[in-house]
PQR file of N, CA, C, O and H, with PARSE charges and radii, in Angstrom:
ATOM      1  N   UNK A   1       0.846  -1.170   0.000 -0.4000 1.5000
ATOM      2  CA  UNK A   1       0.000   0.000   0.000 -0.0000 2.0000
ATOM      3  C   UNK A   1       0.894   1.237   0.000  0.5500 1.7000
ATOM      4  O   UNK A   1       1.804   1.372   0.818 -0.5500 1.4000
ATOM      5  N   UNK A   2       0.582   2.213  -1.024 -0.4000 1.5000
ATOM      6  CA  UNK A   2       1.381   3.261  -1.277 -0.0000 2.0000
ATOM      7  C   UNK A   2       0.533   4.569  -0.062  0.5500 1.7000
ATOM      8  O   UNK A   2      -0.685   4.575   0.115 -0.5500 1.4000
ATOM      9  H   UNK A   2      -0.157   2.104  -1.689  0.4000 1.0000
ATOM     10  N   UNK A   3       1.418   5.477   0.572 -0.4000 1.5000
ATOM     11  CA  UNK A   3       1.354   6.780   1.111 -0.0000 2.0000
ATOM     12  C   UNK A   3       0.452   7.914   0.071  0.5500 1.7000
ATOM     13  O   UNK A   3       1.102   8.011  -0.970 -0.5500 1.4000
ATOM     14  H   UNK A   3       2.408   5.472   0.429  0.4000 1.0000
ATOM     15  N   UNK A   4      -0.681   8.703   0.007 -0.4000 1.5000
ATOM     16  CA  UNK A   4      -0.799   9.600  -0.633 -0.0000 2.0000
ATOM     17  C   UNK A   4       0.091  10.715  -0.862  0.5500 1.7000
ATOM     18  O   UNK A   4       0.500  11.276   0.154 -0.5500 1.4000
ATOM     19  H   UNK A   4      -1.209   8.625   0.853  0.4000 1.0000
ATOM     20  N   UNK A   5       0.475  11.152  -1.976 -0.4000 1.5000
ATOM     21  CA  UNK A   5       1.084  12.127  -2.636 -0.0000 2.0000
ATOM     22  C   UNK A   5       1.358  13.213  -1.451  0.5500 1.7000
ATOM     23  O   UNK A   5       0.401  13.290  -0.681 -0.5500 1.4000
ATOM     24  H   UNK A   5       0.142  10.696  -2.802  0.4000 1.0000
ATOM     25  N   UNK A   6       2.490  14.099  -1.124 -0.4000 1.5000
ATOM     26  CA  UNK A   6       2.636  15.193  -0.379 -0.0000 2.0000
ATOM     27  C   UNK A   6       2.045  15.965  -1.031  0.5500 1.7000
ATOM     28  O   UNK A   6       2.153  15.712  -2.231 -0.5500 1.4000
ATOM     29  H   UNK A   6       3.267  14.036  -1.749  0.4000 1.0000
ATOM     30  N   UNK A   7       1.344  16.966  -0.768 -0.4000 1.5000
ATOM     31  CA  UNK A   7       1.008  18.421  -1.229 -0.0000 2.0000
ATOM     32  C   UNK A   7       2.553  18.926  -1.428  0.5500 1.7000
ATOM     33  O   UNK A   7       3.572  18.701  -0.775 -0.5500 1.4000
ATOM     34  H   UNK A   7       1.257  17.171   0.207  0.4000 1.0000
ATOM     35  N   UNK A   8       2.208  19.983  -3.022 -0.4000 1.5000
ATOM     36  CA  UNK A   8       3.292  20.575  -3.205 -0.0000 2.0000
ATOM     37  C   UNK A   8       3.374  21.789  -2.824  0.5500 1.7000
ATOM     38  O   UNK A   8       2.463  22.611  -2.924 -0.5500 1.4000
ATOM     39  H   UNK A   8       1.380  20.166  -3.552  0.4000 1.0000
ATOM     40  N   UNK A   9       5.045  22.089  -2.119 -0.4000 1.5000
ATOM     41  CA  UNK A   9       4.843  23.351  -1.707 -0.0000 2.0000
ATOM     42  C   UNK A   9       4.875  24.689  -2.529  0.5500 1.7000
ATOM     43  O   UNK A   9       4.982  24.189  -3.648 -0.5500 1.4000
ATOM     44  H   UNK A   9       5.785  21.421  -2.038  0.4000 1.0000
ATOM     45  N   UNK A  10       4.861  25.688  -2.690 -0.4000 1.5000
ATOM     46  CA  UNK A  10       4.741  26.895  -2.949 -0.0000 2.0000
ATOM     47  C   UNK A  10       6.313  27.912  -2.366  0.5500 1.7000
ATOM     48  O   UNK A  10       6.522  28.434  -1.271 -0.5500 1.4000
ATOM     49  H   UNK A  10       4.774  26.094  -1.781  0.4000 1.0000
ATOM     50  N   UNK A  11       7.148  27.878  -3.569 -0.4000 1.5000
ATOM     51  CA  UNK A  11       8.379  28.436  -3.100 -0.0000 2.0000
ATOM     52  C   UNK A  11       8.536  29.954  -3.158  0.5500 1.7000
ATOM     53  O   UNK A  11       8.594  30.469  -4.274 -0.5500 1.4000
ATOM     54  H   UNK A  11       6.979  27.454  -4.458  0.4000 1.0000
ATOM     55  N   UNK A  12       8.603  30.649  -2.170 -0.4000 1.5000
ATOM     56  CA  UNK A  12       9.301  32.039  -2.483 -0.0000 2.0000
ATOM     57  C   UNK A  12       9.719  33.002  -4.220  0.5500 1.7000
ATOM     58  O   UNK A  12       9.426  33.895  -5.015 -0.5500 1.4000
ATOM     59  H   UNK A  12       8.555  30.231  -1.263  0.4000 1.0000
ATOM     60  N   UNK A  13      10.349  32.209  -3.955 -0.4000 1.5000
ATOM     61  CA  UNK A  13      11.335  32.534  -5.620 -0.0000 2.0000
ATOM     62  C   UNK A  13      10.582  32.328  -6.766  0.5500 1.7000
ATOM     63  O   UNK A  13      10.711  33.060  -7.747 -0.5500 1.4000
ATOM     64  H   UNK A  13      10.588  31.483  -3.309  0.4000 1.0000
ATOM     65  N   UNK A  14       9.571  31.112  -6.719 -0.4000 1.5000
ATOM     66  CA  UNK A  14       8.519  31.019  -7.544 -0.0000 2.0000
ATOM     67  C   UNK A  14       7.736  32.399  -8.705  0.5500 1.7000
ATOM     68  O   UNK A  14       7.131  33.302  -8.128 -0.5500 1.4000
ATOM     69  H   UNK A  14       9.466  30.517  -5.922  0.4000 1.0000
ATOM     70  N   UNK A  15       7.795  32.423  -9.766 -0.4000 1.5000
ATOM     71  CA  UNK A  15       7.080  33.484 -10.865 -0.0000 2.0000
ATOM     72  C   UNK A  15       5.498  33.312 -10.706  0.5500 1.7000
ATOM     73  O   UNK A  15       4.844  34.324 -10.958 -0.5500 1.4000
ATOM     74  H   UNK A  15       8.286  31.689 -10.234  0.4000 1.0000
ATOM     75  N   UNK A  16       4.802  32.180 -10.326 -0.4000 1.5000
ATOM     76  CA  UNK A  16       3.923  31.494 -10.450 -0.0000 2.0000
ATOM     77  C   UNK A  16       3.052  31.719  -9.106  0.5500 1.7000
ATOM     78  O   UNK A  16       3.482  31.389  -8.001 -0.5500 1.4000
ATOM     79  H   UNK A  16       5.333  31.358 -10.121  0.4000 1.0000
ATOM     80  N   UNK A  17       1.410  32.487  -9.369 -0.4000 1.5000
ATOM     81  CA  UNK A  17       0.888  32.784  -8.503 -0.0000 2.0000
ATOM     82  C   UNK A  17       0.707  31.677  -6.933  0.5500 1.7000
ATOM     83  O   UNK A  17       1.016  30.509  -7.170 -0.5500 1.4000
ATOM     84  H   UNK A  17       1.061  32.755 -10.267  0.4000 1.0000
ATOM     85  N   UNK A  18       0.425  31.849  -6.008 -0.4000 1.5000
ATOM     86  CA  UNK A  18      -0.062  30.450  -4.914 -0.0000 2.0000
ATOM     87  C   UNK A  18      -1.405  30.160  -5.321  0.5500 1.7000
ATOM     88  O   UNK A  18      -2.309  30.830  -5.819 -0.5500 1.4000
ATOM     89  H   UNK A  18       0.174  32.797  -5.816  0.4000 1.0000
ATOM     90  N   UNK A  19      -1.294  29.166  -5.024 -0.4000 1.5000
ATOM     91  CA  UNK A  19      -2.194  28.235  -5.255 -0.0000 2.0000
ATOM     92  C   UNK A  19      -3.852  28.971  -4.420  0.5500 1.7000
ATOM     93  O   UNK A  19      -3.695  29.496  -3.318 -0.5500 1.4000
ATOM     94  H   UNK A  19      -0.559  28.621  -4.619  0.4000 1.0000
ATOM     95  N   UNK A  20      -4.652  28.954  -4.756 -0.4000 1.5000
ATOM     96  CA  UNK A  20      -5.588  28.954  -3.256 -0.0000 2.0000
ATOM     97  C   UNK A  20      -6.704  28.024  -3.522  0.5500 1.7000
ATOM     98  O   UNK A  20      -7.293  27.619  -4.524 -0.5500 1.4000
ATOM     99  H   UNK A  20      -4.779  28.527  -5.651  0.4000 1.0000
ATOM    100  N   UNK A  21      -6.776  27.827  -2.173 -0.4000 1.5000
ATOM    101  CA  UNK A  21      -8.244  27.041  -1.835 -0.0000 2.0000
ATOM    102  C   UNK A  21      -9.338  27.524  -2.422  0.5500 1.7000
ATOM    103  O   UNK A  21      -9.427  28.752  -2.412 -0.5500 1.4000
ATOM    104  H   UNK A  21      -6.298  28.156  -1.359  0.4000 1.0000
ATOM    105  N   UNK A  22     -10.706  26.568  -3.230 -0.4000 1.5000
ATOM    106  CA  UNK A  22     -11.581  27.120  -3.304 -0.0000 2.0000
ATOM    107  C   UNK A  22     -12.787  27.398  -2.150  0.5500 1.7000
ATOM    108  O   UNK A  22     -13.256  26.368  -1.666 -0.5500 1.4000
ATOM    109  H   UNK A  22     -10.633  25.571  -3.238  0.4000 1.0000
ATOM    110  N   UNK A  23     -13.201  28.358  -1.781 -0.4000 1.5000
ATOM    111  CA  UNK A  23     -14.057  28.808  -0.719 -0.0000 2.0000
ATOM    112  C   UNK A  23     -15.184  27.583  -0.474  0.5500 1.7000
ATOM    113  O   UNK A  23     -15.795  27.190  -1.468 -0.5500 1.4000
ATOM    114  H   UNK A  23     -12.819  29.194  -2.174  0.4000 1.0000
ATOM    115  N   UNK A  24     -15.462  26.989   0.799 -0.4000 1.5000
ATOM    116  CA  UNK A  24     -16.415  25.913   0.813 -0.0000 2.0000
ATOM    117  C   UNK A  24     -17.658  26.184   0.622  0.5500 1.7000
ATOM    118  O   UNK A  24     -18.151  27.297   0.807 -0.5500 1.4000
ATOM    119  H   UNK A  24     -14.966  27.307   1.606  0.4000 1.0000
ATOM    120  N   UNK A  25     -18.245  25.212   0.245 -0.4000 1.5000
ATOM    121  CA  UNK A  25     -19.550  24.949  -0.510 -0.0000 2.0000
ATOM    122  C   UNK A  25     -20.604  25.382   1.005  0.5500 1.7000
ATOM    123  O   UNK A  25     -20.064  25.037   2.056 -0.5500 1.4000
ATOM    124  H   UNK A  25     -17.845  24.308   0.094  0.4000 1.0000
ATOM    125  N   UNK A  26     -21.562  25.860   1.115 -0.4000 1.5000
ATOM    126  CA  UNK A  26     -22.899  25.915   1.473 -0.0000 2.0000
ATOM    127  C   UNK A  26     -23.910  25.606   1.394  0.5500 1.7000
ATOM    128  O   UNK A  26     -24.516  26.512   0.822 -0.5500 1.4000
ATOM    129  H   UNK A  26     -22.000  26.140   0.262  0.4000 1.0000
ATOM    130  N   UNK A  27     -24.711  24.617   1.688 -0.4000 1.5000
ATOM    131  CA  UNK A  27     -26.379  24.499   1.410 -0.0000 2.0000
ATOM    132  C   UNK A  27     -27.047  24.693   2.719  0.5500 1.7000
ATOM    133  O   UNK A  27     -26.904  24.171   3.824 -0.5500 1.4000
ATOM    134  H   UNK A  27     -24.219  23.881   2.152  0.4000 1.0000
ATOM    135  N   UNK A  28     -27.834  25.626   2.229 -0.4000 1.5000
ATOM    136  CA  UNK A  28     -29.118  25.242   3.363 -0.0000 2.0000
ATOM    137  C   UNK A  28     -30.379  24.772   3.024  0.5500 1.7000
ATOM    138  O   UNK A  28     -30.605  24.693   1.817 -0.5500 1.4000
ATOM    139  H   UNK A  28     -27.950  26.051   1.331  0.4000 1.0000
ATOM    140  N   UNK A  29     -31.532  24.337   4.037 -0.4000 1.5000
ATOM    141  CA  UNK A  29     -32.698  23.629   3.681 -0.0000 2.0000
ATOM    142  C   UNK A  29     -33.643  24.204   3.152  0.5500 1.7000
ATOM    143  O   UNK A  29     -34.324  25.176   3.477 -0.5500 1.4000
ATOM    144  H   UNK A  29     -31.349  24.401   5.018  0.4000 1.0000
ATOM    145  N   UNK A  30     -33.634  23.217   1.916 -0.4000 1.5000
ATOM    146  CA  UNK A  30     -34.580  23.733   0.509 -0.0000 2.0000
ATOM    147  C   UNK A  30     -33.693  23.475  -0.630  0.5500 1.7000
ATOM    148  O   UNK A  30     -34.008  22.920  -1.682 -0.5500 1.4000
ATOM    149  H   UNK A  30     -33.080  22.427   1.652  0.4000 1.0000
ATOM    150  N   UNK A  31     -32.635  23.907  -0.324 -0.4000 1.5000
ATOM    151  CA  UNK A  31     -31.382  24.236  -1.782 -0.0000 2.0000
ATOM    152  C   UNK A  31     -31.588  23.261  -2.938  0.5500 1.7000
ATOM    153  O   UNK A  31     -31.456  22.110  -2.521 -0.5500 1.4000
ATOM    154  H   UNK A  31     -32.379  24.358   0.531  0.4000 1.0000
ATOM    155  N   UNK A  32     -31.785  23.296  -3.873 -0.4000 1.5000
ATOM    156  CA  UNK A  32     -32.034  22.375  -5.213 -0.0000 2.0000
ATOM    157  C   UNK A  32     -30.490  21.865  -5.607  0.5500 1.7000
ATOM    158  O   UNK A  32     -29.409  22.451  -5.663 -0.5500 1.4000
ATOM    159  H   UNK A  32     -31.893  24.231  -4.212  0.4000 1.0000
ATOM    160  N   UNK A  33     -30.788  20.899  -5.779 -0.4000 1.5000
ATOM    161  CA  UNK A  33     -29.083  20.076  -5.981 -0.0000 2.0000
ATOM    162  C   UNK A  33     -28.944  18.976  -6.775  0.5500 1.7000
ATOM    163  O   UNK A  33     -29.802  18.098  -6.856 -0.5500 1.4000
ATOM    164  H   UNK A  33     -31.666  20.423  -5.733  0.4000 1.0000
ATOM    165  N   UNK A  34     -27.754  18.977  -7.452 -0.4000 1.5000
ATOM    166  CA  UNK A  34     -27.501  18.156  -7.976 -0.0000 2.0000
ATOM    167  C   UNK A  34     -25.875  16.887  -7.914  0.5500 1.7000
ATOM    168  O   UNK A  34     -24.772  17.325  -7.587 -0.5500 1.4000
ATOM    169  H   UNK A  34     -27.057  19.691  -7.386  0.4000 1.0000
ATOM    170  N   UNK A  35     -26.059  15.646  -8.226 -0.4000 1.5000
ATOM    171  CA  UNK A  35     -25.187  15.104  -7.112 -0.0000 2.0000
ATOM    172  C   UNK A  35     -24.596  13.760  -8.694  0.5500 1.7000
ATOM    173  O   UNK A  35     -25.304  13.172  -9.511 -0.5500 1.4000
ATOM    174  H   UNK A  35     -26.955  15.290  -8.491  0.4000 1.0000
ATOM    175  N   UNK A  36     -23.491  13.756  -8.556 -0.4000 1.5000
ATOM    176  CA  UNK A  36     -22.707  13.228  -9.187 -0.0000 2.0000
ATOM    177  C   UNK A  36     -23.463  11.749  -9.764  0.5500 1.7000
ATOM    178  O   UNK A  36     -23.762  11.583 -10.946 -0.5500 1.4000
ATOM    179  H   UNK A  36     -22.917  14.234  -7.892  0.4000 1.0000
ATOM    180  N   UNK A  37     -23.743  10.538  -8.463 -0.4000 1.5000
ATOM    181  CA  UNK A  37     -23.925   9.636  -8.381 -0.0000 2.0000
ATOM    182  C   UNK A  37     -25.790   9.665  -8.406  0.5500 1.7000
ATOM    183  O   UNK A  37     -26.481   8.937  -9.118 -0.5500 1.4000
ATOM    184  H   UNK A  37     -23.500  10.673  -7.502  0.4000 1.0000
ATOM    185  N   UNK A  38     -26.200  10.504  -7.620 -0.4000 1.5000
ATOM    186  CA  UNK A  38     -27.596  10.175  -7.001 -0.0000 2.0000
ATOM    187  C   UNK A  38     -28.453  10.843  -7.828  0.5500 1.7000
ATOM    188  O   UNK A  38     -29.593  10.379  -7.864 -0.5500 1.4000
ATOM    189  H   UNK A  38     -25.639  11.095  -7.042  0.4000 1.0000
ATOM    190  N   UNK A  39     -28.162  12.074  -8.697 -0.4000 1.5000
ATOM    191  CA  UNK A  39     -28.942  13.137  -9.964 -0.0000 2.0000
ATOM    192  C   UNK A  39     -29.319  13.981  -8.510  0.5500 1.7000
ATOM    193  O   UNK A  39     -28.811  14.031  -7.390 -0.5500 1.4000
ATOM    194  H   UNK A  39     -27.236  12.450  -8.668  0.4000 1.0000
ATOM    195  N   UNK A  40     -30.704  14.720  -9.294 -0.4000 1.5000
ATOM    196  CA  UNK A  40     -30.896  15.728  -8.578 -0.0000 2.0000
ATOM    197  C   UNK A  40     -31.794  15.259  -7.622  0.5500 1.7000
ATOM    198  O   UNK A  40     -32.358  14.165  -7.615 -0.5500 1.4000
ATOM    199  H   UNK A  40     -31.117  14.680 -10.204  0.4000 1.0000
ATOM    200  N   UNK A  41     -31.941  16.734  -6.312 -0.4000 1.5000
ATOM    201  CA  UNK A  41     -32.292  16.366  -4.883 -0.0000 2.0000
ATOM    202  C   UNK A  41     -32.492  17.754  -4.503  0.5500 1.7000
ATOM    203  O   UNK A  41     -32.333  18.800  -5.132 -0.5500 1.4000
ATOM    204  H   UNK A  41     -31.482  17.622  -6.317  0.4000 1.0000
ATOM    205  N   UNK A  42     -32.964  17.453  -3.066 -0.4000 1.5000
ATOM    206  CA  UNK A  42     -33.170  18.804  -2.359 -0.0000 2.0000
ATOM    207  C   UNK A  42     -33.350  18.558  -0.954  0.5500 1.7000
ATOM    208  O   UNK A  42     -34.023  17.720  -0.354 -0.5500 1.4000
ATOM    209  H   UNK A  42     -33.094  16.603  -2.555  0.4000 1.0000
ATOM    210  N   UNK A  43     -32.311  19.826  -0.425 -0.4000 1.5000
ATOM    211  CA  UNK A  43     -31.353  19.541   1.057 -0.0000 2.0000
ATOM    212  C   UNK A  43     -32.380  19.569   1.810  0.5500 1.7000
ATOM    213  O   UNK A  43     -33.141  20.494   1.527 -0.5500 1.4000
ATOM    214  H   UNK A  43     -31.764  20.507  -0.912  0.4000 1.0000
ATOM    215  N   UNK A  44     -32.745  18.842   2.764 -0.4000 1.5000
ATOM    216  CA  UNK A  44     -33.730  18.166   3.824 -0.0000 2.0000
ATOM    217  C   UNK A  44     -33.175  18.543   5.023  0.5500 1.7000
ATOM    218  O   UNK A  44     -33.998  18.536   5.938 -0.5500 1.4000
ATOM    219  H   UNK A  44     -32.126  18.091   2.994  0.4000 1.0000
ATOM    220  N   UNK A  45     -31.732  18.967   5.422 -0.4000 1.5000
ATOM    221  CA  UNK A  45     -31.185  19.090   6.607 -0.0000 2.0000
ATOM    222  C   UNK A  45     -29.353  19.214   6.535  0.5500 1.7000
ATOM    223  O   UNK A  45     -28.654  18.572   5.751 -0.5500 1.4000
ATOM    224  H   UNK A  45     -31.064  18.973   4.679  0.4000 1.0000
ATOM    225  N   UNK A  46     -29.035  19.839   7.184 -0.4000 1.5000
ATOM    226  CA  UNK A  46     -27.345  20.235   7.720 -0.0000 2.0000
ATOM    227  C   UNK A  46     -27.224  20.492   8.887  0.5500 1.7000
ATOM    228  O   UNK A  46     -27.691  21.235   9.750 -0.5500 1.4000
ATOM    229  H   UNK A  46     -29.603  20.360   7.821  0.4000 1.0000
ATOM    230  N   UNK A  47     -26.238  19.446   8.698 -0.4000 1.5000
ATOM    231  CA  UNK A  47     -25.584  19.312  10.374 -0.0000 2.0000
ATOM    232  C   UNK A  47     -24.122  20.200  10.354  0.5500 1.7000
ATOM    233  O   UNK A  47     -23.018  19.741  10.058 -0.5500 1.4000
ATOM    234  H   UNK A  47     -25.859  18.842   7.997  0.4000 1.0000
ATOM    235  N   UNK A  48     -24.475  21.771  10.803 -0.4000 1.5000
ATOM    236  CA  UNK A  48     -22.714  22.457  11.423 -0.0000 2.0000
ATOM    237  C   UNK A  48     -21.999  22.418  10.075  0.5500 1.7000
ATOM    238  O   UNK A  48     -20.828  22.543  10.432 -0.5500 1.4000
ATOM    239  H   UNK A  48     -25.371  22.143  11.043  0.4000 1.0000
ATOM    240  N   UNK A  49     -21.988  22.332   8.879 -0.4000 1.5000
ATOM    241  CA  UNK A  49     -20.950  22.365   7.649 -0.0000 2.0000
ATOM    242  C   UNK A  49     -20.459  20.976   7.604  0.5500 1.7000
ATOM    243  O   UNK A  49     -19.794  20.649   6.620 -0.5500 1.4000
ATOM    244  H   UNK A  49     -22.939  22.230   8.589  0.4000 1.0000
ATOM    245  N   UNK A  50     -20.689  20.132   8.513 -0.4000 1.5000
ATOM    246  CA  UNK A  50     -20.250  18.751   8.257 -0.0000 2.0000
ATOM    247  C   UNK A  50     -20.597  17.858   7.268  0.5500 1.7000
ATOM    248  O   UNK A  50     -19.993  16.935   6.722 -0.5500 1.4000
ATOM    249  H   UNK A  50     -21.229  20.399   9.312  0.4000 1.0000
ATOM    250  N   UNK A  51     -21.663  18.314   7.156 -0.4000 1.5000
ATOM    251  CA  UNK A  51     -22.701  16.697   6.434 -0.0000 2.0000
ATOM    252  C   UNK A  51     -23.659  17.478   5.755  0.5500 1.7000
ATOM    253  O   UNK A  51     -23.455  18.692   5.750 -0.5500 1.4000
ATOM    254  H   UNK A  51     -22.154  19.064   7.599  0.4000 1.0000
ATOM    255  N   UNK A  52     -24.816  16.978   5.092 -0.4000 1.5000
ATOM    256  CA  UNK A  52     -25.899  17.587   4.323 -0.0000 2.0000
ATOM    257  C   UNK A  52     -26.362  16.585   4.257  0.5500 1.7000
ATOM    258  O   UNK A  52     -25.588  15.662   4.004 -0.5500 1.4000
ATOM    259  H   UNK A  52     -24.982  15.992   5.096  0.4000 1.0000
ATOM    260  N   UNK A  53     -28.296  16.154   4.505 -0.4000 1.5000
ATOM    261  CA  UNK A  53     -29.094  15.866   4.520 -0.0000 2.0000
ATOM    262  C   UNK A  53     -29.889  15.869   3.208  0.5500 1.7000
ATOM    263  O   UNK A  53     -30.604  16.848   2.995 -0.5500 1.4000
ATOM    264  H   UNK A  53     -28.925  16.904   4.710  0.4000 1.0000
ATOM    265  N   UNK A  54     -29.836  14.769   2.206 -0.4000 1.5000
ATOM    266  CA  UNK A  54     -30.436  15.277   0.872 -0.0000 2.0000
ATOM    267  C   UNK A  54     -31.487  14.224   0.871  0.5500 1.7000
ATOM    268  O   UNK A  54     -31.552  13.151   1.469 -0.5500 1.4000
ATOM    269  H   UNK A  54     -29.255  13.974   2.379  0.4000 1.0000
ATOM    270  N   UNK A  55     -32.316  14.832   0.016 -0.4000 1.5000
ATOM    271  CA  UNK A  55     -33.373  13.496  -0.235 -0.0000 2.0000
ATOM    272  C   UNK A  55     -33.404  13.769  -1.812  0.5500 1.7000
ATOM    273  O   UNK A  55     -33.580  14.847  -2.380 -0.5500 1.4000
ATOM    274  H   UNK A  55     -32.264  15.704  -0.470  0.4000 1.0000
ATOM    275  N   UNK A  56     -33.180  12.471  -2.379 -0.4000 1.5000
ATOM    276  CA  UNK A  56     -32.666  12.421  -3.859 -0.0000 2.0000
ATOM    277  C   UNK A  56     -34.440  11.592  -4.590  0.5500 1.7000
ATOM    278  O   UNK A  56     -34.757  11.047  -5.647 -0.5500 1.4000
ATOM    279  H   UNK A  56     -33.037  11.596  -1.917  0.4000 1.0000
ATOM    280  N   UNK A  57     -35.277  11.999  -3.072 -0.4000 1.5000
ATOM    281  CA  UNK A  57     -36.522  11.072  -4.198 -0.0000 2.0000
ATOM    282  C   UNK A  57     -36.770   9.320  -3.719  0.5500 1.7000
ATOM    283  O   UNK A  57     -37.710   8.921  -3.033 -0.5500 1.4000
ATOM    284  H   UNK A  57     -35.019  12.442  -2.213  0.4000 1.0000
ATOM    285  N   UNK A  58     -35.642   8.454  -4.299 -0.4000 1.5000
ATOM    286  CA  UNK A  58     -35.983   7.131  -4.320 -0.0000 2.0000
ATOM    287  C   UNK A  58     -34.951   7.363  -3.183  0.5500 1.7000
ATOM    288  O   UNK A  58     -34.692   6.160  -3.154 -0.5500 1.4000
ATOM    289  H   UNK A  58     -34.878   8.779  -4.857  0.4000 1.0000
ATOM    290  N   UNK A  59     -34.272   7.787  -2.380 -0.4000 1.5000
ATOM    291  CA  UNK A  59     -33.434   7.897  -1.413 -0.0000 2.0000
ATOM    292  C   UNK A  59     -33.114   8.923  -0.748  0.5500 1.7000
ATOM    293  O   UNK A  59     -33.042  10.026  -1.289 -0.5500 1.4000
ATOM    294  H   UNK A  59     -34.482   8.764  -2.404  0.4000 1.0000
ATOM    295  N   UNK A  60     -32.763   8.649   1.084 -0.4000 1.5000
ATOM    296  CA  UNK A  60     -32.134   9.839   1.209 -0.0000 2.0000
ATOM    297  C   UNK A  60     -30.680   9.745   1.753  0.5500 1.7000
ATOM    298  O   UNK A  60     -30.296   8.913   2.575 -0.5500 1.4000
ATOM    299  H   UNK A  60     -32.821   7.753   1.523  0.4000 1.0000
ATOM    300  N   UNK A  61     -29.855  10.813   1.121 -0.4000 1.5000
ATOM    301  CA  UNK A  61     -28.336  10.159   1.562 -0.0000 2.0000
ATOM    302  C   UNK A  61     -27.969  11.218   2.652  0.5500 1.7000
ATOM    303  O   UNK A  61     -28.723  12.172   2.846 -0.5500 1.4000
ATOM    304  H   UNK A  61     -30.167  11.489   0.454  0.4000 1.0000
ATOM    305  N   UNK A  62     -26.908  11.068   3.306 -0.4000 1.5000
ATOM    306  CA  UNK A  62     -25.742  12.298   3.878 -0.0000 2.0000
ATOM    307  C   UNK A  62     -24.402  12.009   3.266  0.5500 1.7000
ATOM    308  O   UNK A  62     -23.713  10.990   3.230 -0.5500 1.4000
ATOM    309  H   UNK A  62     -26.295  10.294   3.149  0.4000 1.0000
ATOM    310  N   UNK A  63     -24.289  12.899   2.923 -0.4000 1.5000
ATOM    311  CA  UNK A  63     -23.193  13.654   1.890 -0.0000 2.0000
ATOM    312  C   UNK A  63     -22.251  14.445   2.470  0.5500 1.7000
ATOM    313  O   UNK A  63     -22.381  15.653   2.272 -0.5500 1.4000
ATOM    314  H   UNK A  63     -24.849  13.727   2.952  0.4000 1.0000
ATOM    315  N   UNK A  64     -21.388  14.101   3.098 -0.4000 1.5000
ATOM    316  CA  UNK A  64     -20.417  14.886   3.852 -0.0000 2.0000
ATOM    317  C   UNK A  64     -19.802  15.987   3.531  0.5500 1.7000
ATOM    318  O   UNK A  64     -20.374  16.447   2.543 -0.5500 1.4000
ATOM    319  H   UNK A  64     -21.282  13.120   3.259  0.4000 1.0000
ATOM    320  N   UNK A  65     -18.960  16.629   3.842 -0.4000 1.5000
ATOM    321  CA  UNK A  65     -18.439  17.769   3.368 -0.0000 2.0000
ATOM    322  C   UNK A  65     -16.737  17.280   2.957  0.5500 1.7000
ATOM    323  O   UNK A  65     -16.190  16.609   3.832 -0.5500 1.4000
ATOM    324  H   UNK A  65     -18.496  16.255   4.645  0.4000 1.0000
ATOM    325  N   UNK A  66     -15.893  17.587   1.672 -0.4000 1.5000
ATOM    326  CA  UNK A  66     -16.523  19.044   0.903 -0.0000 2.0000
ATOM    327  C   UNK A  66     -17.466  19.040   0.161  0.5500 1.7000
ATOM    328  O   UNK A  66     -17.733  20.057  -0.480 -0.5500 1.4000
ATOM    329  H   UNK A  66     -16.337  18.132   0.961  0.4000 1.0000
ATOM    330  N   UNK A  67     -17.967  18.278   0.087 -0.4000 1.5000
ATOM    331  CA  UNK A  67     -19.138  18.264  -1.419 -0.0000 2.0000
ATOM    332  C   UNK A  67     -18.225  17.885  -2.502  0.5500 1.7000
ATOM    333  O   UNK A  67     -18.676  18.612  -3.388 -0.5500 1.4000
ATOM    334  H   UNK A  67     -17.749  17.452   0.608  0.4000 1.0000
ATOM    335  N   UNK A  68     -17.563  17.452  -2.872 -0.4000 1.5000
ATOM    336  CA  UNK A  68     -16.947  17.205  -4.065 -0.0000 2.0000
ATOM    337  C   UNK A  68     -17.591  17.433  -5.644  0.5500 1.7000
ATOM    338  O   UNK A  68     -17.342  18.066  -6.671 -0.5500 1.4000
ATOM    339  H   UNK A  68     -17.197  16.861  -2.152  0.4000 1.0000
ATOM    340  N   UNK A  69     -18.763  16.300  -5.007 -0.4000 1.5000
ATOM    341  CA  UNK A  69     -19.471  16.037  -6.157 -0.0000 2.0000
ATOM    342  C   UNK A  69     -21.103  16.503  -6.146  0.5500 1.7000
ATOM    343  O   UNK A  69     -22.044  15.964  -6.729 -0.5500 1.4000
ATOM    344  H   UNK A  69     -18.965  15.786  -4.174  0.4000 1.0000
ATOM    345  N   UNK A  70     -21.096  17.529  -5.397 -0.4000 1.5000
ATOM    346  CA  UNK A  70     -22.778  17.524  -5.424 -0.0000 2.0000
ATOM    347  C   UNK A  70     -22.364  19.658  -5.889  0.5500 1.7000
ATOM    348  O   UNK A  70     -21.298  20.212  -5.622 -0.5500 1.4000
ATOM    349  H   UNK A  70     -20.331  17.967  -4.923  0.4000 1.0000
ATOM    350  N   UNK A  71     -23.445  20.258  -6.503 -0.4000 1.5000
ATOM    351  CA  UNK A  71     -23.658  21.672  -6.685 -0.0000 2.0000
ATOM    352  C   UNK A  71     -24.534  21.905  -6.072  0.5500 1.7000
ATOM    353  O   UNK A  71     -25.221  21.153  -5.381 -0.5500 1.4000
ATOM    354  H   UNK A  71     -24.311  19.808  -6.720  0.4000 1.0000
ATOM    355  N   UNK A  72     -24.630  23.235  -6.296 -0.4000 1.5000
ATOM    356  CA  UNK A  72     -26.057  24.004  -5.955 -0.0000 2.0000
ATOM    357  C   UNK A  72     -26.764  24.445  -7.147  0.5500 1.7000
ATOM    358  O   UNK A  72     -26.065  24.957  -8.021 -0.5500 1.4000
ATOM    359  H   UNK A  72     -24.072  23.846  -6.858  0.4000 1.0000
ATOM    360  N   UNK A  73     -28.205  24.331  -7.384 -0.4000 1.5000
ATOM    361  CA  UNK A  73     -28.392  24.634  -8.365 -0.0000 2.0000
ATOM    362  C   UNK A  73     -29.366  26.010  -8.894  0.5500 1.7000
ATOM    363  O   UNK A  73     -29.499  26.247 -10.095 -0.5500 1.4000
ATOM    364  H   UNK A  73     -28.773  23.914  -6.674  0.4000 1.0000
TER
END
């Protein structure tokens, strides 16, 4: 079993802007969504930025945070 990749660092001397994080995702209840695996849904509940509460219809999942794969729509 291989170690995941180090993050690369960001040198001083570098020409090349830093990198930045993209700002985290938000839903609150109601939000219309759409989700990689499950299609579209609509947020039923959030727990603290942790998790999200979706009900996709024939299911309901929690979807943790970052959201990778789910938008807002």
């Amino acid at each position: 079993m291989t170690k995941p990749a180090a993050p690369k660092r960001h040198l001083p001397s570098s020409p090349f802007k830093v990198p930045t994080e993209p700002p985290p995702k938000h839903f609150a209840v109601g939000d219309q969504v759409t989700h990689d695996v499950y299609g579209l849904g609509r947020v039923i509940g959030v727990e603290d930025g942790t998790a999200t509460l979706v009900d996709f219809g024939s299911a309901r999942e929690r979807i943790l945070s970052p959201y990778a794969k789910m938008t807002k729509l």
